[in-house]
C-alpha positions in Angstrom: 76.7 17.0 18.8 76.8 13.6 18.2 78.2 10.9 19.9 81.2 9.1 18.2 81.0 5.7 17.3 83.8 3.6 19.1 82.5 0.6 20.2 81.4 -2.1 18.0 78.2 -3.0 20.2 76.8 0.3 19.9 73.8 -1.0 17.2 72.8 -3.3 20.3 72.6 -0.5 23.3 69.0 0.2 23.7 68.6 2.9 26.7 67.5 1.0 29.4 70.2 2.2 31.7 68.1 5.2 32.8 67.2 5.6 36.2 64.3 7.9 35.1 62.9 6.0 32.8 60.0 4.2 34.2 57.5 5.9 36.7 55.2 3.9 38.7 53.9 6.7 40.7 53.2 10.5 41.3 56.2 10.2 43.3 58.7 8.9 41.6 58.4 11.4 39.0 58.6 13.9 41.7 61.4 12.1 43.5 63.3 13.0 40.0 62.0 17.1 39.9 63.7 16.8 43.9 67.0 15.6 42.4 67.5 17.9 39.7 66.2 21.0 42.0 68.4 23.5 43.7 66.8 22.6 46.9 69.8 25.2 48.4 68.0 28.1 46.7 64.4 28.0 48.3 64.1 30.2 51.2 63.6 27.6 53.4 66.1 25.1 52.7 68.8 24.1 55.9 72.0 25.6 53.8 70.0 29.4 54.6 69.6 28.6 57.8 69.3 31.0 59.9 68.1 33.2 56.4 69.1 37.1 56.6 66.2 38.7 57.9 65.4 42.6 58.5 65.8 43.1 61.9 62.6 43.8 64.1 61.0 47.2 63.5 63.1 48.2 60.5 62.4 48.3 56.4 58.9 48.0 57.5 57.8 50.5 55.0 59.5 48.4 51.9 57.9 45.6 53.1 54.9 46.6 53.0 55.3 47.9 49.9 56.0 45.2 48.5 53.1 43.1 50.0 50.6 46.1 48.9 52.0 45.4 45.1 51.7 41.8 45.6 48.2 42.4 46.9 47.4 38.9 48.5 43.9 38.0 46.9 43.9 40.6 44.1 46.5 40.4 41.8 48.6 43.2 40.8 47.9 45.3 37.0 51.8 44.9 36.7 52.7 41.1 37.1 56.5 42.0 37.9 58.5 43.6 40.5 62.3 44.6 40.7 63.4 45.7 44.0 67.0 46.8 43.0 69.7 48.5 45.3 73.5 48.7 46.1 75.8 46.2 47.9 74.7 45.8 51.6 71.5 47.3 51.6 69.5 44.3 52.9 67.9 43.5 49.8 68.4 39.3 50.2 66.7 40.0 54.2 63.5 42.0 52.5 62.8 38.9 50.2 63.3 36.9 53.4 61.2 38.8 55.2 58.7 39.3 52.4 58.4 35.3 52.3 58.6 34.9 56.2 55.3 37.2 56.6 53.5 35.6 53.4 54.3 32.1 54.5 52.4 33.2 57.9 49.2 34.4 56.5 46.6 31.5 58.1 43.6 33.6 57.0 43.6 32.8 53.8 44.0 28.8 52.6 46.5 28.6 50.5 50.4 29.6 50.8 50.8 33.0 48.7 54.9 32.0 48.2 55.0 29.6 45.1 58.4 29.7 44.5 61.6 30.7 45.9 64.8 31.0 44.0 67.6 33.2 46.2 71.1 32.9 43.5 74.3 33.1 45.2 77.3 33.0 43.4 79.6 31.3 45.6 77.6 28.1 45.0 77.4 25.7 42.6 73.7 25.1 43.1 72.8 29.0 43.2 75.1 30.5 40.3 73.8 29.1 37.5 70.5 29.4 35.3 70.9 25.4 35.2 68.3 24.2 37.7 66.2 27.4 37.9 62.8 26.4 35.5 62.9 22.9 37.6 63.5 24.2 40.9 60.4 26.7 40.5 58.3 23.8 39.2 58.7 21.7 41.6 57.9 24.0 44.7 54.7 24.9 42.5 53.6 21.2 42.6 53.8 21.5 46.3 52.6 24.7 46.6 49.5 24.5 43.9 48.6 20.9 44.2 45.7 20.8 41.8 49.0 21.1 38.9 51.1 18.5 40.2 49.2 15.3 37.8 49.9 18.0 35.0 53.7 18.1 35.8 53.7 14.4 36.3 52.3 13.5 33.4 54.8 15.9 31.5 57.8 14.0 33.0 56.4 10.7 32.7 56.3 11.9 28.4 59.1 12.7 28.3 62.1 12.0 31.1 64.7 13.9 29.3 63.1 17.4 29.5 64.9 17.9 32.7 67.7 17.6 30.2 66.0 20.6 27.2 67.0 24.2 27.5 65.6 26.0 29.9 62.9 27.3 27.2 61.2 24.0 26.7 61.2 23.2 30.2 59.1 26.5 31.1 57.0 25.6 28.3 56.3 21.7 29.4 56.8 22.0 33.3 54.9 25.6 33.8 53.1 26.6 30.9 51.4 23.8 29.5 50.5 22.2 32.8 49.0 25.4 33.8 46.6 26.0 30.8 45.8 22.0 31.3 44.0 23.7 34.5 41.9 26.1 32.8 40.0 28.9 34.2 43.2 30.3 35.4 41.9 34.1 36.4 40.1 31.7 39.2 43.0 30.2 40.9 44.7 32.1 43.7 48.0 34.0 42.2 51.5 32.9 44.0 54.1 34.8 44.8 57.5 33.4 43.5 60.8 35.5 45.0 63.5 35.6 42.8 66.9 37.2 44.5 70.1 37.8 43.9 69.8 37.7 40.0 73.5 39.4 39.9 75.2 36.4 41.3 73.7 34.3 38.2 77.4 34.4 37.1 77.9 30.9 35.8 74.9 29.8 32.6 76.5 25.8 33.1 78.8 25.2 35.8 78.2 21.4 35.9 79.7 21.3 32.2 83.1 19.0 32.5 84.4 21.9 29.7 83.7 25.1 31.5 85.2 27.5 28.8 83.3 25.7 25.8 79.5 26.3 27.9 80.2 29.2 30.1 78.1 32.3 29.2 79.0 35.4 30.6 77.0 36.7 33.2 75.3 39.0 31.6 73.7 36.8 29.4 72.8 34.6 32.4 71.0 36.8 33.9 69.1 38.2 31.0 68.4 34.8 30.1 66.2 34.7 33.2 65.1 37.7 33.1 63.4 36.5 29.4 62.1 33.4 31.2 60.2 35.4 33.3 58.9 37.9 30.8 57.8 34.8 28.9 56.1 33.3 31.9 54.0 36.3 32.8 53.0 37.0 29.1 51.1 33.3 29.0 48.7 35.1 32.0 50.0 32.6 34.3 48.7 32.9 38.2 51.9 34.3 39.1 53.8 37.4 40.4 57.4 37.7 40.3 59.8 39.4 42.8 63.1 40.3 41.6 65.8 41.6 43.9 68.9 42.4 42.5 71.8 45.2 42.2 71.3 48.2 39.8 73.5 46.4 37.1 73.3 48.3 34.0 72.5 45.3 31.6 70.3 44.5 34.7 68.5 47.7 34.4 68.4 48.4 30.4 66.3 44.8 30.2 63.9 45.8 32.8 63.7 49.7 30.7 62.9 48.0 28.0 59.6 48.1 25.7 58.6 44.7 26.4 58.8 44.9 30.4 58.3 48.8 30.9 54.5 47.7 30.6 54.6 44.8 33.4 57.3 45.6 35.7 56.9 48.0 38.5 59.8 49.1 39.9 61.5 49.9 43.2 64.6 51.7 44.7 65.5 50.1 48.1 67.6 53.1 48.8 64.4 55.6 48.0 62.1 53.9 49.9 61.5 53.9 53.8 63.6 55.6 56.3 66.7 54.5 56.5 68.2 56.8 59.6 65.6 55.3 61.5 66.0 52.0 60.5 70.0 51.8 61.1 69.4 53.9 64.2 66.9 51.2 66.2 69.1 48.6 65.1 72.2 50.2 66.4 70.5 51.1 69.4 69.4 47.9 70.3 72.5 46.2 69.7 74.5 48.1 71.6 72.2 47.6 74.7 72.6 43.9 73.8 76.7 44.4 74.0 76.4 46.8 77.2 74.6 44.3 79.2 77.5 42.6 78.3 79.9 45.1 79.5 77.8 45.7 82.6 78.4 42.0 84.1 82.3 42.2 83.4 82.3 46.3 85.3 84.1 46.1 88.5 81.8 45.9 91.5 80.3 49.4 92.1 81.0 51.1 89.0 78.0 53.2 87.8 79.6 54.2 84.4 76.5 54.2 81.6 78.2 52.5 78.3 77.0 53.9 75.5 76.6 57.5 76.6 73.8 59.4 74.6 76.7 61.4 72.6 78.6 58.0 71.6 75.5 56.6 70.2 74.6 60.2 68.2 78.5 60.3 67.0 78.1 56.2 65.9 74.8 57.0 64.0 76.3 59.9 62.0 79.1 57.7 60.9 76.1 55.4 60.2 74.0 57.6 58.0 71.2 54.6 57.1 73.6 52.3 56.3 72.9 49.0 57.6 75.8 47.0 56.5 78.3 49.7 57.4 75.9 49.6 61.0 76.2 45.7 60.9 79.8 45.6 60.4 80.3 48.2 63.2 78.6 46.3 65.6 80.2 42.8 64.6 83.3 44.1 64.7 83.1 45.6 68.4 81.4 42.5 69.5 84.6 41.0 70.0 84.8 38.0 73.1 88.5 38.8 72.8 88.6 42.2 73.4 87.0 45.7 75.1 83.9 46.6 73.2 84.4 50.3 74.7 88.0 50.7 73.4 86.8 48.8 70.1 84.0 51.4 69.1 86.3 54.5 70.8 89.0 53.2 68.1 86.1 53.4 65.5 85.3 56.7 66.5 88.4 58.1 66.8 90.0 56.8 63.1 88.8 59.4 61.6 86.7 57.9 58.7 84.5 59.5 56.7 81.3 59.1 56.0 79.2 59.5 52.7 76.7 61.8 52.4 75.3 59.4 49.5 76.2 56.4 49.8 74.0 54.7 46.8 76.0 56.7 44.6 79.5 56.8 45.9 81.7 53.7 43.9 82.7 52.4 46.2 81.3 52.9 49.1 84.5 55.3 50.7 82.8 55.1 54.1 82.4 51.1 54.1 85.6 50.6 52.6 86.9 53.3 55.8 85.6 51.2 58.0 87.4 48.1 56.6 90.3 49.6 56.6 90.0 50.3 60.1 89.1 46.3 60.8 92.2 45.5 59.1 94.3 48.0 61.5 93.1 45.7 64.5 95.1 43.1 63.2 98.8 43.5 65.5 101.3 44.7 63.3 103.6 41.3 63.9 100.7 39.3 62.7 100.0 41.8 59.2 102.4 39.7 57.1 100.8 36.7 57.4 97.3 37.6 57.8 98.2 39.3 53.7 99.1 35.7 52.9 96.2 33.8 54.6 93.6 36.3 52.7 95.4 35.9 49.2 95.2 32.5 50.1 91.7 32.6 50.8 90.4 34.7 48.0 92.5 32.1 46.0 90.7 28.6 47.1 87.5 29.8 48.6 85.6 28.6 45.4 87.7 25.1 45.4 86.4 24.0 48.8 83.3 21.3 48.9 80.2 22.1 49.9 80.3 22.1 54.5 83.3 23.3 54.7 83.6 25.7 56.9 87.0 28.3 57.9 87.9 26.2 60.5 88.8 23.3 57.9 89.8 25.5 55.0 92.8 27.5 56.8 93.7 24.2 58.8 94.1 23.0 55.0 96.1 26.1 53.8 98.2 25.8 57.0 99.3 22.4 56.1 99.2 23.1 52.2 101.1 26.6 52.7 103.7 25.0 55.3 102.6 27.6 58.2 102.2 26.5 61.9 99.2 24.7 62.2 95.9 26.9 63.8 98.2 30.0 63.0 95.9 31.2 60.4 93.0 31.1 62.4 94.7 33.1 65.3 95.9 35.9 62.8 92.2 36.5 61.0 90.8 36.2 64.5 90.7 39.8 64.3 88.8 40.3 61.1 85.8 38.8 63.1 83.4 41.1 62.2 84.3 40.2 58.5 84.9 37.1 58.5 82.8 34.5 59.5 84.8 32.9 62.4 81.7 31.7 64.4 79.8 28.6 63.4 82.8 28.1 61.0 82.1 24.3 60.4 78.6 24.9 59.4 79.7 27.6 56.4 78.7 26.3 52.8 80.2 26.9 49.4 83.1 29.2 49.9 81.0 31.3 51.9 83.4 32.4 54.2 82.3 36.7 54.4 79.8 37.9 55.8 79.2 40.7 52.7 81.0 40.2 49.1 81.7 43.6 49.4 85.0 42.6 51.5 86.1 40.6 49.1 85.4 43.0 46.3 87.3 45.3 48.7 90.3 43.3 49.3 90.7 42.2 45.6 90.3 45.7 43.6 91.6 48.3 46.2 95.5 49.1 44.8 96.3 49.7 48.6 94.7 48.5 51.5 96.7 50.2 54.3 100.5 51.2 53.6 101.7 47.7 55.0 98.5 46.1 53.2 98.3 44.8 49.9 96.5 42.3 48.5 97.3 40.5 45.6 95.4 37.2 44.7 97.9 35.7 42.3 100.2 35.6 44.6 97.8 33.5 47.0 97.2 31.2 43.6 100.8 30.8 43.1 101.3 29.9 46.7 98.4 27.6 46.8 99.6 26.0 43.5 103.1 25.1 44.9 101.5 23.6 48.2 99.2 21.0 46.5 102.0 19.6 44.1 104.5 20.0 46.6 101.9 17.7 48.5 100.6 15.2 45.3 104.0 14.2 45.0 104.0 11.6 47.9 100.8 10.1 46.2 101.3 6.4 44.6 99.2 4.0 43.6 99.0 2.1 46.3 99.3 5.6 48.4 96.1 5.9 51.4 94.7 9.6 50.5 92.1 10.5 52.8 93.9 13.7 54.6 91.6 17.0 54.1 94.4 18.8 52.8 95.5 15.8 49.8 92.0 15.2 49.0 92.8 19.0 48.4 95.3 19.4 47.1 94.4 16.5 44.3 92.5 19.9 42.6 95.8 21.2 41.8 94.2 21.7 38.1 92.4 24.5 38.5 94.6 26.7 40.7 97.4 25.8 37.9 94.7 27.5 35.1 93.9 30.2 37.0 97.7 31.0 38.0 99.7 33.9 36.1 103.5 33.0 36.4 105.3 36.9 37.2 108.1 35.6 34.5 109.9 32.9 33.2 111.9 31.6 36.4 108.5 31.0 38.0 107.3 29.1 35.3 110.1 27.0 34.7 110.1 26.0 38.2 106.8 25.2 38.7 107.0 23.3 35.6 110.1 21.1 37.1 108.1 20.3 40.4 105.4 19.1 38.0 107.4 16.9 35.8 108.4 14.9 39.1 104.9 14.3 40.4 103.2 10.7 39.7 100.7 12.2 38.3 99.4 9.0 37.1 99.0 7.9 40.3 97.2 11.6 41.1 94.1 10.6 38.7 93.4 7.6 39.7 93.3 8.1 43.8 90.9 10.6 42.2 88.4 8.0 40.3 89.0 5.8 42.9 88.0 8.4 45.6 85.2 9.8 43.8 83.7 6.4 43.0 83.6 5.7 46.2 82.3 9.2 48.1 85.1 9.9 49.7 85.3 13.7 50.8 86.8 14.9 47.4 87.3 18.6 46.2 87.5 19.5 42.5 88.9 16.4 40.0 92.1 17.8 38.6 91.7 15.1 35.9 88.4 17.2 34.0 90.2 20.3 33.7 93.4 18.5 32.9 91.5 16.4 29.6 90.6 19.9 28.4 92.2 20.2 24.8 94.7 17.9 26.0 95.9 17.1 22.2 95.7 20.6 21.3 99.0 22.6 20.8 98.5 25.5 22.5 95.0 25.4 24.5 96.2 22.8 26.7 96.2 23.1 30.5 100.3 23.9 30.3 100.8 26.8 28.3 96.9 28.2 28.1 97.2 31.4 29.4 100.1 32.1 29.9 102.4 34.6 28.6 104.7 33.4 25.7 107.1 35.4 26.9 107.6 33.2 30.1 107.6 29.7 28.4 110.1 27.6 28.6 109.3 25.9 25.3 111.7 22.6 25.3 110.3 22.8 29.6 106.7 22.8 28.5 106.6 20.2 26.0 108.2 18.2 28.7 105.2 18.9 31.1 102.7 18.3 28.1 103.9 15.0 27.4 103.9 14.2 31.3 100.9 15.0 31.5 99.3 13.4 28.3 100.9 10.2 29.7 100.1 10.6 33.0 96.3 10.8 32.0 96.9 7.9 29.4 98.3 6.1 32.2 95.2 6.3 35.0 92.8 4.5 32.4 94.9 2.0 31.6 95.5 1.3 35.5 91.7 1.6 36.1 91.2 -0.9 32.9 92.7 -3.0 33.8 90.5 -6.1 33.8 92.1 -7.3 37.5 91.7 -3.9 39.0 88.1 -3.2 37.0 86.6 -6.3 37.9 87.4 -5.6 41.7 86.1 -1.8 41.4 83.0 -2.4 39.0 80.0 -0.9 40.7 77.6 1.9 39.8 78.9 4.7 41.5 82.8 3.5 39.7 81.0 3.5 36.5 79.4 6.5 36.8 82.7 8.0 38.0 84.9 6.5 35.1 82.6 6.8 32.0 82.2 10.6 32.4 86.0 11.5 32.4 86.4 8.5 30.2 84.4 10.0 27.4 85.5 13.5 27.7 89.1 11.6 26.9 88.3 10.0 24.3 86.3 12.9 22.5 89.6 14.9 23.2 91.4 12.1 21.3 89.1 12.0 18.7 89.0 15.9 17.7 92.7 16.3 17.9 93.8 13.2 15.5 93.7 9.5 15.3 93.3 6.9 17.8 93.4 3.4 16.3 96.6 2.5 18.2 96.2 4.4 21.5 96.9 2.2 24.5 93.5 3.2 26.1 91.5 1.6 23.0 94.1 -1.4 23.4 93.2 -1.8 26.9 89.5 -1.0 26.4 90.1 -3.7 23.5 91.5 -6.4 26.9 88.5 -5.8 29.0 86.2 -6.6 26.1 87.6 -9.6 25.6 88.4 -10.7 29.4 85.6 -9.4 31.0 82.8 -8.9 28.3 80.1 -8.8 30.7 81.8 -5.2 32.6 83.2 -4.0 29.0 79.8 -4.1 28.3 78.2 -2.2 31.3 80.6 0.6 30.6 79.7 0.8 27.1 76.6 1.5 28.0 77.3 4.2 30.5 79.6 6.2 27.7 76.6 5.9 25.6 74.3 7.3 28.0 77.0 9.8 28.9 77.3 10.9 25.1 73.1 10.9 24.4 72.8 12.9 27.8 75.1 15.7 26.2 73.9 15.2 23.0 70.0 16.7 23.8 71.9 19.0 26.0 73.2 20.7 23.1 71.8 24.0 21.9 
């Protein structure tokens, strides 16, 4: 789309405001490739760190048939691999491991792993096609150095193909610099890992309208799976490793025609031995825990912990299963309690096991076994430890990137109105789940160990007769919190606690919240309509302009059809049955005000002139322009007190009117080649 025309400079704005515009070396332009890579997806990168990694003397068999395919110094007949398997069958530690051996190969001299891209869907780096043809290119540059000038040169061209859909890029950053080699069949092939492709849930999550550029995930992740295709066909020296779950669009791609003919195939769950994989690991980690054990025995006890017979009746619960062997292990492990009575407990609940477990949906003997974890939890403590999941489930996605449990419950303590550090103490038992250890390190919402808890905890009816989970409930709860919290926010308010900086993202848990009927909505709507929310958006600009530790700005998903009758953030959604309609206007019109009135604080020429810096204008011109489009597609703006105040800086401050001109316009072009 076009950008509108709504200031009368615009003939005179030539593009000079582009930090990637002029190149006086190699490394700038790859200075620029760094910036727009998802340096968090290589297999390398500190957010990994430690990576998952098979443990020592198991999956040795996939491995190494996966470094036979790959074949080192020949290359393979069929150019693709896809390693596919259920939930919690190690697949993310094979590709690890697969890159941790290839990166150690010193007799050859050059590095076999190319590329690395591991997706994970909790972040906003990983979960998205966005940054996946740049991220790849620019660990080739690195890796094959002899193509780096050819990548160079294609940035220095043209800047804004960083910006082109992901097509052109793997045309002008892969393709084209690679046949400006030549003699490709002589260059060594590389290896480039690709894992996780079924957390590619999110084609553009840096779009400020998520619903107008969302795809689905399915067509996310075929999209990459073309990318590939179409990389391979051009007789590239590559290989590709994919690793993913059995989806079924997943799978009906890779059946297909086109990639039958260069895509080997590879069922983690068919290959290797799997009994005696999950039975070394068990076996050494319980000799870890008994050493434990043995320095805490009372002085001349000769009691052997594990007996032969526990660790046979702990295997056949087991059966292969490494996550279900993981899990056990983690959840015995426990500084707070007996490790002996833990795993009697285990083996005494009665689960039962699987005799296939690839096929079983879901796995009954995993889900068993967290059921069983959830049992630890004393039954004074079950009430809230429900709430401080929901709760969990609920916000996990709205925390910043480093922000570990520690800091998240300390912030739905304080948002929720329980004791503080009482949610910590109530999950404390969920340990083996949950990552409590190394909590302020966790990244992205990352707060279990396996998604399959969470998928447990949100689609099981039932959890345990006193146990049942019910996310909504957890939104609604979180919802309540934050505006209960907003509403002591002014203009002249000092917002730097975690849990306001928090709660300022109010926004999205009110789109994602389901009223149960009309007396909730109402309510909520009432608590709304006596927030400054005003005063809310701009402590936002402000805060973001200046890096302060912010979580999601309310005031994006909040300019969303703002003007539009029914697809504003208010009523969208909801049931009609449980509006209030007179109520809702009411909060509309608050809120259309309220948004009206942040930019005319922030425009101010006073306030502007003492805020005017990069990082401000950068802030301000982004949610600027989204609200003026919204203006502009939803009816006339000629006497809207925004233009008027725009109108006041222009003439007080020409000089800063100007500068932000300029950054609406480069806002506007930037979307504009952005556009399919």
């Amino acid at each position: 789309m076009s950008s509108p025309s709504y200031f009368t400079n615009a003939n005179n704005f030539a593009v000079n405001k582009l930090t990637f515009n002029n190149y006086s070396s190699e490394s700038d332009a790859f200075q620029y490739l760094h910036k727009h890579s998802a340096t968090s997806a290589m297999h390398d990168s500190e957010e990994r760190y430690p990576p998952p990694l098979c443990h020592p003397g198991t999956r040795e068999v996939v491995v190494a048939r996966i470094e036979g395919w790959y074949g080192l110094e020949i290359p393979p007949k069929k150019k693709i691999m896809w390693v596919h398997a259920p939930a919690g069958y190690g697949k993310t530690a094979v590709a690890g491991t697969v890159a941790k051996n290839l990166d150690s190969r010193t007799r050859v001299n050059f590095n076999p792993v190319g590329a690395t891209f591991f997706f994970w869907r909790t972040s906003p780096e990983r979960n998205s096609p966005t940054r996946f043809i740049i991220t790849l290119a620019y660990q080739l540059a690195m890796s094959i150095p002899e193509i780096a000038p050819h990548m160079e040169a294609a940035v220095k061209r043209n800047p804004m193909v960083l910006n082109k859909a992901l097509e052109v890029q793997a045309v002008k950053l892969l393709i084209e610099p690679f046949k400006s080699l030549g003699k490709l069949d002589e260059i060594p092939h590389r290896l480039v890992i690709v894992d996780g492709l079924d957390e590619c849930i999110n084609s553009d999550q840096e779009s400020l309208v998520q619903k107008q550029y969302a795809e689905d995930q399915e067509r996310a992740q075929a999209r990459i799976l073309d990318l590939i295709y179409t990389l391979q066909s051009h007789h590239l020296p590559l290989c590709f490793l994919i690793l993913s779950r059995p989806e079924p669009w997943i799978e009906r791609h890779i059946r297909s025609r086109l990639f039958q003919v260069v895509t080997e195939t590879l069922d983690l769950y068919q290959v290797g031995d799997h009994l005696k994989d999950a039975e070394k690991f068990v076996r050494v980690e319980l000799s870890r825990i008994a050493e434990k054990v043995d320095h805490q025995n009372e002085e001349g006890s000769d009691d052997e912990w594990p007996c032969e017979g526990i660790v046979h009746r702990l295997l056949s619960r087991v059966e292969g299963h490494m996550l279900y062997a993981t899990t056990i292990i983690r959840h015995i492990d426990d500084p707070y309690d007996d490790p002996r009575q833990r795993l009697q407990d285990i083996l005494n609940s009665g689960l039962s096991s699987t005799p296939n477990l690839a096929q079983s949906t879901p796995f009954c003997s995993l889900h068993e076994l967290y059921r069983q974890i959830l049992r630890s939890s004393p039954l004074s403590n079950r009430a809230t430890m429900v709430e401080v999941l929901e709760e969990i489930l609920a916000a996990r996605y709205h925390f910043p990137t480093g922000t570990g449990i520690t800091l998240a419950l300390k912030i739905l303590d304080r948002i929720s109105g329980r004791a503080p550090g009482r949610g910590i103490i109530v999950i404390r038992p969920l340990h083996a789940v949950i990552r409590l250890a190394d909590s302020d390190t966790a990244v992205d919402g990352n707060f279990f160990y396996h998604s399959s808890f969470a998928e447990f905890l949100e689609n099981e009816p039932r959890l345990l007769p006193d146990v049942t989970i019910d996310v909504q409930k957890g939104v609604g709860r979180v919802l309540a919190g934050c505006l209960n919290s907003i509403s002591s926010i002014t203009m002249d308010s000092r917002v730097d606690e975690d849990y306001l900086l928090f709660a300022l993202s109010w926004g999205y848990f009110w789109r994602e919240w389901m009223p149960s009927d009309k007396a909730e909505f109402s309510s909520q709507l009432r608590v709304l309509l006596a927030v400054d929310l005003a005063a809310s958006f701009s402590q936002e600009i402000d805060l973001s302009a200046n890096h302060r530790r912010l979580y999601r700005r309310s005031s994006f998903v909040c300019t969303n059809d703002l003007f539009h009758p029914t697809a504003n953030l208010i009523v969208d959604g909801k049931s009609v049955s449980n509006i209030d309609a007179p109520l809702a206007e009411d909060a509309v019109s608050h809120l259309r005000s309220a948004v009206e009135g942040a930019f005319l604080h922030v425009l101010a020429p006073e306030y502007f002139r003492h805020h005017c810096h990069d990082d401000f204008l950068d802030t301000i011109s982004g949610s600027l322009a989204h609200y003026l489009e919204e203006i502009d597609k939803y009816g006339p703006h000629e006497h809207s007190d925004v233009y008027c105040a725009l109108e006041t800086l222009r003439l007080e401050e020409e000089e800063l009117y100007l500068e932000l001109e300029s950054w609406l316009l480069v806002y506007w072009w930037e979307k504009s080649v952005q556009q399919p």
